[in-house]
N, CA, C and O atoms as CSV, one atom per row, in Angstrom:
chain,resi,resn,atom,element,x,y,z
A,1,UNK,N,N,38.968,-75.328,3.686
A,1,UNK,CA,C,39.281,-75.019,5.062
A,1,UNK,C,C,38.102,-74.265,5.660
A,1,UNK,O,O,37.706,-73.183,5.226
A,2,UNK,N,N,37.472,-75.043,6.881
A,2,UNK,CA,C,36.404,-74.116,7.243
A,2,UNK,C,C,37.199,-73.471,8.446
A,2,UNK,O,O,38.197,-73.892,9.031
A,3,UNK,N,N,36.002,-71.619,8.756
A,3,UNK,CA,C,36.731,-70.775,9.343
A,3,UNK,C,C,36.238,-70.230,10.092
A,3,UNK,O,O,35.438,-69.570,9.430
A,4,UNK,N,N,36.022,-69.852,11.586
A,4,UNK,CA,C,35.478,-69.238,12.409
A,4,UNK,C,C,35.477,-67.319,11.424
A,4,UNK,O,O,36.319,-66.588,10.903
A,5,UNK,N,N,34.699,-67.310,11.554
A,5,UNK,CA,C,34.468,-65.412,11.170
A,5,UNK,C,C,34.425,-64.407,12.247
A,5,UNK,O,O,34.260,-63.201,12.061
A,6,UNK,N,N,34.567,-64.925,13.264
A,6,UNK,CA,C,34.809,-64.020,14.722
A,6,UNK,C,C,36.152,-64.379,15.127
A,6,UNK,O,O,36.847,-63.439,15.512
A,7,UNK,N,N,36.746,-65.709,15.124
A,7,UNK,CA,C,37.971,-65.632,15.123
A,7,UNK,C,C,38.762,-65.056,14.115
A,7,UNK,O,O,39.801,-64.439,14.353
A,8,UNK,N,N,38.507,-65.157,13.501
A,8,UNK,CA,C,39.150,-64.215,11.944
A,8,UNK,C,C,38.941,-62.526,12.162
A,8,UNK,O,O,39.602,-61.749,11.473
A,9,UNK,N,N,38.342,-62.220,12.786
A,9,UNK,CA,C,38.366,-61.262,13.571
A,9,UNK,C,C,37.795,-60.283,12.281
A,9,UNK,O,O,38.168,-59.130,12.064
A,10,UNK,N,N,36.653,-61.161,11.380
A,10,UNK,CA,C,35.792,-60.759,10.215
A,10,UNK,C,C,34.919,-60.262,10.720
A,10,UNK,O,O,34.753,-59.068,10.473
A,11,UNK,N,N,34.026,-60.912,11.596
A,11,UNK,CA,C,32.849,-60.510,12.093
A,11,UNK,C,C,32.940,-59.906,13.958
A,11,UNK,O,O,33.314,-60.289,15.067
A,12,UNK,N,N,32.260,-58.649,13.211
A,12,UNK,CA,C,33.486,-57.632,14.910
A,12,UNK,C,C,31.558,-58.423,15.938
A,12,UNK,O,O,31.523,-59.192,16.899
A,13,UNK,N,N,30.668,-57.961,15.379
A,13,UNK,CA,C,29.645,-57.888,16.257
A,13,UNK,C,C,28.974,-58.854,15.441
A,13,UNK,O,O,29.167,-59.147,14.261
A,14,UNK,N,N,27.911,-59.430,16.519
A,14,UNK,CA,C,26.633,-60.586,15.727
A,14,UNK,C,C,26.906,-61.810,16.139
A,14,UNK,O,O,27.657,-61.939,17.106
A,15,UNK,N,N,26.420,-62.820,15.569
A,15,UNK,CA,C,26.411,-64.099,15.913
A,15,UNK,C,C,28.044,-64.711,14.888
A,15,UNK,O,O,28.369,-64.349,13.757
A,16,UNK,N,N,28.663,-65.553,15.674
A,16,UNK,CA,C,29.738,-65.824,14.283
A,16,UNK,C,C,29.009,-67.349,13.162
A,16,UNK,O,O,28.011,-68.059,13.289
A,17,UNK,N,N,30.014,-67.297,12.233
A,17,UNK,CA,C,29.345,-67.794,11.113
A,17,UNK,C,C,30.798,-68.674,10.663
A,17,UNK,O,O,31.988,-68.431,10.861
A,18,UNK,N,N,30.286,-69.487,10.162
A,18,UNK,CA,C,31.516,-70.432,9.119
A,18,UNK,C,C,31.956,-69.529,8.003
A,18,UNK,O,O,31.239,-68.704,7.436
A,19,UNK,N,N,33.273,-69.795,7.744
A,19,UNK,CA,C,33.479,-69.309,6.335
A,19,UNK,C,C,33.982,-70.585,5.762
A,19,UNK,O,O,34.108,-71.453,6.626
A,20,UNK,N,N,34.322,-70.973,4.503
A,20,UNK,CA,C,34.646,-72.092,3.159
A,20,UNK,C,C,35.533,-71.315,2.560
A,20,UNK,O,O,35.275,-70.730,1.508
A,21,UNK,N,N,36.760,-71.225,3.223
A,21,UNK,CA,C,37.712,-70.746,1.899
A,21,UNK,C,C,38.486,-71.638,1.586
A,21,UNK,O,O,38.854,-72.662,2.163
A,22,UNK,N,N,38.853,-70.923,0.067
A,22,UNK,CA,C,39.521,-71.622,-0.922
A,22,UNK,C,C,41.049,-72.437,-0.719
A,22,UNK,O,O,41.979,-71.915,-0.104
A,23,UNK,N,N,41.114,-73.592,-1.252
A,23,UNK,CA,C,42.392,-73.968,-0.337
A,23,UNK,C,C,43.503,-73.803,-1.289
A,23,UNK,O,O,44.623,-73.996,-0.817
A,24,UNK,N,N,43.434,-73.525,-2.376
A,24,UNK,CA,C,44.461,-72.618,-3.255
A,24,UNK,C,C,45.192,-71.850,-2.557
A,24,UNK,O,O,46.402,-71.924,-2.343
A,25,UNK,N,N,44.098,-70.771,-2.042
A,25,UNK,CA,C,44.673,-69.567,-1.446
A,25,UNK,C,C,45.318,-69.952,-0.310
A,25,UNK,O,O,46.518,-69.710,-0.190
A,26,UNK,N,N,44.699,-70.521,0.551
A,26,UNK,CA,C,45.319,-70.590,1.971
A,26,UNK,C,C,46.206,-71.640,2.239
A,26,UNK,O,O,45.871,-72.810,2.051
A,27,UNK,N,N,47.685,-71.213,2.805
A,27,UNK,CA,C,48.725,-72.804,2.732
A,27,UNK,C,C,49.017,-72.676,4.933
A,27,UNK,O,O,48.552,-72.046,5.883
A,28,UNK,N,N,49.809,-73.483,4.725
A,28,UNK,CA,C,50.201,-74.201,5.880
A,28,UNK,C,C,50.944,-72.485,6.579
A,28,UNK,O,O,51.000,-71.554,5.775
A,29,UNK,N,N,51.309,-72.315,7.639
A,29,UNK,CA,C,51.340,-71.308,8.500
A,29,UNK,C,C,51.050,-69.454,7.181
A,29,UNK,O,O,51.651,-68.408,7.425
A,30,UNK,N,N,50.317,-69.568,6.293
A,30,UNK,CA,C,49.908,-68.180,6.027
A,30,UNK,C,C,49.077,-67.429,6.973
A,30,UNK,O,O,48.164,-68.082,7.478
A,31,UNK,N,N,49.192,-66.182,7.330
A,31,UNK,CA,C,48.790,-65.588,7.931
A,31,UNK,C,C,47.118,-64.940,7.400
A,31,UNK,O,O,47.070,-64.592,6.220
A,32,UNK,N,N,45.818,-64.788,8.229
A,32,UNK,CA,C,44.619,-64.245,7.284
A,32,UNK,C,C,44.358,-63.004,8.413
A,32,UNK,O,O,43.195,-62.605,8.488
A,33,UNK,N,N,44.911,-62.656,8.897
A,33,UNK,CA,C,44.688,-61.149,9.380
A,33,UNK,C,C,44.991,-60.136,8.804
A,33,UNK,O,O,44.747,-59.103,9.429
A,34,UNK,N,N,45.500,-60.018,7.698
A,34,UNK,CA,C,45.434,-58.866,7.271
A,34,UNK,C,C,44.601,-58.505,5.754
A,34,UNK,O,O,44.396,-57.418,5.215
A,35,UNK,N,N,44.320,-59.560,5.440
A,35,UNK,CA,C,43.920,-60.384,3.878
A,35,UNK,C,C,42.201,-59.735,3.574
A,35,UNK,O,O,41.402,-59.721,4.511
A,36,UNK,N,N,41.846,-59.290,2.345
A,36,UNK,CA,C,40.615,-58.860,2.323
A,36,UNK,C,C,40.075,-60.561,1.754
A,36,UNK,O,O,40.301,-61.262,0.768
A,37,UNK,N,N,39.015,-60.716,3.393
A,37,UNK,CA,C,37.857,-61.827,3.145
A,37,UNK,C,C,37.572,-62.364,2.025
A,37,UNK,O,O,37.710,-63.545,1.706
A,38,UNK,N,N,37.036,-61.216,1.212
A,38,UNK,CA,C,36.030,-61.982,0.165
A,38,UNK,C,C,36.705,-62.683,-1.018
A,38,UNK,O,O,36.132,-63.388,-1.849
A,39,UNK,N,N,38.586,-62.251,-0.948
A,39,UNK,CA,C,38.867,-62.992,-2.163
A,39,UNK,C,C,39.569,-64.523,-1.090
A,39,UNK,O,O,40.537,-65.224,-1.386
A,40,UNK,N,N,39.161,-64.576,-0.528
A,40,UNK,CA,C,39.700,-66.166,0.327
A,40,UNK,C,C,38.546,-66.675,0.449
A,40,UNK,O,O,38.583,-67.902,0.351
A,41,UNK,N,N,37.081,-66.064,0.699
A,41,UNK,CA,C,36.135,-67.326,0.575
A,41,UNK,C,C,35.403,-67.783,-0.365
A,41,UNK,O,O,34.569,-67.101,-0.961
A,42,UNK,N,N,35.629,-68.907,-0.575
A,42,UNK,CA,C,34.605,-70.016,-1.097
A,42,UNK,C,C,33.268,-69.978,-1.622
A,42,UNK,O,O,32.897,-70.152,-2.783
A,43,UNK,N,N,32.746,-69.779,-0.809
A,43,UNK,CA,C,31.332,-70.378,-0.682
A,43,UNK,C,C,30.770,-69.621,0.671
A,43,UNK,O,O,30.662,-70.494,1.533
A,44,UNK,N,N,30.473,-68.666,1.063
A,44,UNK,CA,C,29.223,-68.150,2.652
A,44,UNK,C,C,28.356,-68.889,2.906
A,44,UNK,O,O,27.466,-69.374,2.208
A,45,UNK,N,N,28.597,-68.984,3.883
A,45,UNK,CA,C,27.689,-70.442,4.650
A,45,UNK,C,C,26.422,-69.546,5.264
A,45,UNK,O,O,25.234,-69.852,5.164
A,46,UNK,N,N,26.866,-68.585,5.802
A,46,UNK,CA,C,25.394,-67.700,6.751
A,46,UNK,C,C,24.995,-66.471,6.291
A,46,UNK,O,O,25.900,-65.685,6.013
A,47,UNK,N,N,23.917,-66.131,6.150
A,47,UNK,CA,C,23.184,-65.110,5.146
A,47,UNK,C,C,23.877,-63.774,5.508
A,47,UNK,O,O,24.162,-63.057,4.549
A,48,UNK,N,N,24.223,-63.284,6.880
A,48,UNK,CA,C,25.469,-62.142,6.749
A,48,UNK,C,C,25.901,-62.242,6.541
A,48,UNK,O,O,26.262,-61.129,6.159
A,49,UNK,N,N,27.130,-63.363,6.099
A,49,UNK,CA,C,28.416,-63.330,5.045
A,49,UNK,C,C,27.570,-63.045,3.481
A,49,UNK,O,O,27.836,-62.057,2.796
A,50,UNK,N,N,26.681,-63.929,3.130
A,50,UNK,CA,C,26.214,-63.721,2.090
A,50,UNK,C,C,26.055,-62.372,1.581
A,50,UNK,O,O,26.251,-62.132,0.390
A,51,UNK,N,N,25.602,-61.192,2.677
A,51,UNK,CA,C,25.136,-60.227,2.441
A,51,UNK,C,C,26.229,-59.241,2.114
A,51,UNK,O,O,26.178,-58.434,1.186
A,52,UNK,N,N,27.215,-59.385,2.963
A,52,UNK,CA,C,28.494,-58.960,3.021
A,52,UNK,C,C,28.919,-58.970,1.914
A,52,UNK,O,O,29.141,-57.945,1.268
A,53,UNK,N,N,29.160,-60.482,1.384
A,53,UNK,CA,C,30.051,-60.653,0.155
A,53,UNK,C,C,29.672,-59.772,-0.725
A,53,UNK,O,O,30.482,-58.980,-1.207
A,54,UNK,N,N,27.442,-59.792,-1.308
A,54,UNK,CA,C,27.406,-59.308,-1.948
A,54,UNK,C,C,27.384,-57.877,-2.081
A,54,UNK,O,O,27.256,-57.334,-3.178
A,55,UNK,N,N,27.527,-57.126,-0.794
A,55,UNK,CA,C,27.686,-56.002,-1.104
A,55,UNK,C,C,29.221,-55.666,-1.404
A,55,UNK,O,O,29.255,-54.650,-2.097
A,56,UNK,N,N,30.193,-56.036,-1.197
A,56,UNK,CA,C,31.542,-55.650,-1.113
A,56,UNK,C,C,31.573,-56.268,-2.656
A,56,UNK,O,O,32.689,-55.942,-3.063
A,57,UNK,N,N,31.179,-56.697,-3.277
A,57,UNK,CA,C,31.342,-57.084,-4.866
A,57,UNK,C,C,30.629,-56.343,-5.297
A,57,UNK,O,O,30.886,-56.476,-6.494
A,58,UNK,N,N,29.625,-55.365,-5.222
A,58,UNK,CA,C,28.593,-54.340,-5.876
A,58,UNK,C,C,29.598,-53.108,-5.807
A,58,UNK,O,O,29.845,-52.308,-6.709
A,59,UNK,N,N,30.165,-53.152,-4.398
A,59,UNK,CA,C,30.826,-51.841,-4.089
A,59,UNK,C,C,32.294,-52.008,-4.782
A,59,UNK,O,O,32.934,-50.982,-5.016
A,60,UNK,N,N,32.747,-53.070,-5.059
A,60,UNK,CA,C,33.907,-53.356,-6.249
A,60,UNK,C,C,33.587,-52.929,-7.695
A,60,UNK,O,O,34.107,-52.125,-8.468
A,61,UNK,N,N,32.618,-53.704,-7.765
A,61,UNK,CA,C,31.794,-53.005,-9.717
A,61,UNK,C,C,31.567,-51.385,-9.787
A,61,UNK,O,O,31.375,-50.864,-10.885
A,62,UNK,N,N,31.588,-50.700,-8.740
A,62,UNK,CA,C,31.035,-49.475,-8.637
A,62,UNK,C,C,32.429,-48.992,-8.271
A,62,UNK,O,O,32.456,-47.818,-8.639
A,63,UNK,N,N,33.461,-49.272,-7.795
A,63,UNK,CA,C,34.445,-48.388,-8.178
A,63,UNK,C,C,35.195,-48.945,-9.343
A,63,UNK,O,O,35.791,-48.076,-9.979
A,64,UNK,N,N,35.291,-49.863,-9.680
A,64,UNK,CA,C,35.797,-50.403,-11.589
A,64,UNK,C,C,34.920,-49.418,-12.306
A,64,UNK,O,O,35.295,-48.588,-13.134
A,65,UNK,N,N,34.154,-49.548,-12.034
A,65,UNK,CA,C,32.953,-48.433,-13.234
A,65,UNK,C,C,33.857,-46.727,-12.921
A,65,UNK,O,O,34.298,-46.210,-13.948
A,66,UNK,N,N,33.999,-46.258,-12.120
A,66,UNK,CA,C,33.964,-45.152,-11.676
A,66,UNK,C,C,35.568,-44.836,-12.271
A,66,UNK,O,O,35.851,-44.136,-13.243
A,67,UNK,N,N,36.788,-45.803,-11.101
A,67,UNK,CA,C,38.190,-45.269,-11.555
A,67,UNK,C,C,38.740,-46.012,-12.644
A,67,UNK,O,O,39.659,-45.583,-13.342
A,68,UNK,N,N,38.156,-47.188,-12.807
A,68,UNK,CA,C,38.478,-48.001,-14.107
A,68,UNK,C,C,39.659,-49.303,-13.568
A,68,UNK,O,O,40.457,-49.235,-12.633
A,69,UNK,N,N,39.489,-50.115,-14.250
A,69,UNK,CA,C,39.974,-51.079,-13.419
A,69,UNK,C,C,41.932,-51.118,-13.326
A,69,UNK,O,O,42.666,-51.741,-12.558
A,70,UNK,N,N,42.295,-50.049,-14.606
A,70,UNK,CA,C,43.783,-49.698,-14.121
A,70,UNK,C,C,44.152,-49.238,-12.876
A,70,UNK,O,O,44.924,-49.698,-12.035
A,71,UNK,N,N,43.449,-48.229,-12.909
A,71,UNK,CA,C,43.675,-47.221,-11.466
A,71,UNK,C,C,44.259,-48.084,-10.361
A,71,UNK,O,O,43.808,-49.230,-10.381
A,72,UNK,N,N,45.308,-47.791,-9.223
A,72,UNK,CA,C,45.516,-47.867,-8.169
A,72,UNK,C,C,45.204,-47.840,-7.095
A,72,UNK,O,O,45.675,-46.952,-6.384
A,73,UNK,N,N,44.087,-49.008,-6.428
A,73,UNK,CA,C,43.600,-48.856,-5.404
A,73,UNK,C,C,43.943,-49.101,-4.168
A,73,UNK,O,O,44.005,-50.308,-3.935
A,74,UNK,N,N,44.274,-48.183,-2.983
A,74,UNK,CA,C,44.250,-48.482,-1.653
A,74,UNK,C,C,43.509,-50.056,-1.217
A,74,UNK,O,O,42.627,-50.613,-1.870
A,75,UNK,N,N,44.117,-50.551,0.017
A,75,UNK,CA,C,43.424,-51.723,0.735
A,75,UNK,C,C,42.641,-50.954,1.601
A,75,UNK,O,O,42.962,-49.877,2.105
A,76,UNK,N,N,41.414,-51.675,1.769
A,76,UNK,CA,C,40.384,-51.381,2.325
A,76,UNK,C,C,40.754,-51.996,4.019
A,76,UNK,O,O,41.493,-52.971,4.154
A,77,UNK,N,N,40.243,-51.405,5.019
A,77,UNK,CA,C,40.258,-51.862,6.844
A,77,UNK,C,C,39.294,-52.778,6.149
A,77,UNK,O,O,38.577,-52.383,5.230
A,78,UNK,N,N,39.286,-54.367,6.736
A,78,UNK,CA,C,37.779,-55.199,6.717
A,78,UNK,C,C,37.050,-54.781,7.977
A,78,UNK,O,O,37.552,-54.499,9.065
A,79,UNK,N,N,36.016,-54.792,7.696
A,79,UNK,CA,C,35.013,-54.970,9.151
A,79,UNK,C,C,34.062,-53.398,8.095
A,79,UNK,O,O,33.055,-52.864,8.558
């Protein structure tokens, strides 16, 4: 399923970008407004998603390292 990233209301400022998410995840009227991005896309089509993704997966390894991957984590606001 390709995805507007400004309509998704992912990308607040900038140019918008495609997203490729997974069609596992996403079914017929599910809702993606409230959903953290990076585990619904695919594949980043434009080098700010790219950049995005990879920082929000660095900043995932770095709190697994820190509280350990039992721990109880809060949802993050996207943007």
């Amino acid at each position: 399923m390709l995805c507007s990233t400004t309509e998704l209301g992912w990308e607040q400022d900038g140019d918008d970008e495609v997203a490729l998410l997974r069609p596992e995840r996403v079914t017929p009227g599910f809702s993606l407004d409230s959903v953290e991005w990076r585990d619904y896309v695919m594949r980043p089509s434009g080098w700010r998603l790219q950049r995005r993704l990879a920082w929000h997966e660095f900043k995932r390894s770095v709190e697994q390292s820190i509280l350990g991957p039992t721990e109880m984590r809060l949802p993050q606001p996207v943007g």
